[in-house]
N, C-alpha and C positions, 0 to 999 in steps of 0.2 A: 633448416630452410628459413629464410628471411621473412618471407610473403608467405602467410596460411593458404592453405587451398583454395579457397572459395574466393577469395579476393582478386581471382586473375580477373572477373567478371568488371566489378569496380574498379577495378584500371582501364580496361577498353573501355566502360563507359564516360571513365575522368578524359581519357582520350578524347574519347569521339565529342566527348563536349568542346574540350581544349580548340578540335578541330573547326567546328561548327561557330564556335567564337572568334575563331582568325579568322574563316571565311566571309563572315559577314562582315569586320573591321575592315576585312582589305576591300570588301563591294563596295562601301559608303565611302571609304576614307581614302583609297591608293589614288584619285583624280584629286582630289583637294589638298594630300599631300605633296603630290609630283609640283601643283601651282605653288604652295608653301615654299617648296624648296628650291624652286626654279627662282622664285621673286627674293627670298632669302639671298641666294648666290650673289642673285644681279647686285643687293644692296651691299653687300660684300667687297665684290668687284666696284663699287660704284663709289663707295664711301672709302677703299682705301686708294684709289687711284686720283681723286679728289685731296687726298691729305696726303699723298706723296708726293704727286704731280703737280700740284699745284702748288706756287710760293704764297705760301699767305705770313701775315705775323700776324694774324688776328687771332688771339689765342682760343675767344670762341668759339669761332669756326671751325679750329683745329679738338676744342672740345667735343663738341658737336660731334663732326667727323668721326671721331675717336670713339664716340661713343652708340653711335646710330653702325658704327662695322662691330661691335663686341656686342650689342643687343641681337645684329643678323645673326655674326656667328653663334650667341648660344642659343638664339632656336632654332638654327640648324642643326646644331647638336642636337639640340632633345628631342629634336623631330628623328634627326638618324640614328643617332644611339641609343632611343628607344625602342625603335624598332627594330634595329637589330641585335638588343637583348632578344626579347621579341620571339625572333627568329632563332635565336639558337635554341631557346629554351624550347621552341617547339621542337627543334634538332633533337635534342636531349630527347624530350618524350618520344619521339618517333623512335630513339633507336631502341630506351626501356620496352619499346610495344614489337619491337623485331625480337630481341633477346626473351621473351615469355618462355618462346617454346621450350628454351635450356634452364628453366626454373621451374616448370612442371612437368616431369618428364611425364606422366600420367596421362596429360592431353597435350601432351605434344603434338600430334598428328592434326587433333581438332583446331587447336591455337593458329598453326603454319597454314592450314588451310584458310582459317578463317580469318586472317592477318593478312593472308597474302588476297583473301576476294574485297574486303570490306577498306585496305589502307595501300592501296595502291600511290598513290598520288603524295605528293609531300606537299603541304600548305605553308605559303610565305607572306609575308606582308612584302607589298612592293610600291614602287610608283607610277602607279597607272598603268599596270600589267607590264612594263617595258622593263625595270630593272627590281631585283633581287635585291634587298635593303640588309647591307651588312657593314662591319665596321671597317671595311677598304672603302666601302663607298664614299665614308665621311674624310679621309685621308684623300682620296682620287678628287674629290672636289674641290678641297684647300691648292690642290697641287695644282689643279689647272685653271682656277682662279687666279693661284699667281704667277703661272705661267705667262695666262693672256694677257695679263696685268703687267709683266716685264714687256711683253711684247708691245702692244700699244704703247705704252710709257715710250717705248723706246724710238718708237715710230714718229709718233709725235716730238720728241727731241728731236729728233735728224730732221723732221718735216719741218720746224720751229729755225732750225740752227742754216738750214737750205733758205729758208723765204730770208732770212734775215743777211745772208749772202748775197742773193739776188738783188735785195734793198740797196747794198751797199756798193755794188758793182753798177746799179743805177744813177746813183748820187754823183760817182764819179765821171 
């Protein structure tokens, strides 16, 4: 057997700490992150639709730009791939804390009961209770970023390329 006897105790309690420590992370932190990541995105969206859209030759600007969207994107990253290491890892613990009962068969019966009154609930970090912080999140977000980013972009061409037809049918 891997784990002594007496040690099953020291595990629910690593747990129940484990647990007690997201909980209160996600209390303080899941509102301040959701603004993090919401204002992250925009500058994302803001800074490269700025250096796409826009004709500039000013190489600064295009510095600038280039550099204020890779500063968003990596604390968006560390903000969401943090935490959703985070989250697996509590993943992980949760399911060592299901599988007890088939590594002591001795208090099996105790374990499963007492597993199944005291860890009901699984604990995540999230954003502001609304979504589940995992690594599709940080994927789901670049995607729809540049999504709305083709969109707009695109809008604005035809909106641009329209007024400048209208100009010229006026002239005439």
């Amino acid at each position: 057997m891997l784990i002594p006897n007496v040690d099953y105790r020291r595990i629910l309690e690593s747990y129940q700490e484990l647990l007690e420590i997201l909980k209160y992370v996600d209390t303080i932190f899941s509102c301040p992150m959701f603004i993090e990541v919401t204002v992250d995105m925009v500058q994302v969206f803001w800074y490269c639709y700025h250096l796409i859209f826009t004709a500039t030759n000013d190489f600064q600007a295009q510095a600038c730009m280039s550099l204020g969207t890779l500063q968003s994107l990596l604390s968006l990253a560390m903000v969401l791939l943090s935490a959703s290491f985070a989250n697996e890892a509590s993943k992980l613990a949760r399911n060592v804390i299901l599988s007890l009962p088939s590594f002591y068969p001795n208090y099996r019966k105790e374990l499963k009961i007492y597993i199944g009154q005291h860890y009901k609930e699984e604990v995540d970090l999230t954003l502001w209770k609304i979504y589940r912080i995992d690594k599709s999140l940080f994927i789901s977000a670049i995607g729809t970023l540049l999504t709305y980013g083709v969109l707009l972009g695109t809008l604005g061409t035809v909106q641009n390329s329209t007024n400048d037809n209208i100009c010229s049918n006026i002239n005439l």
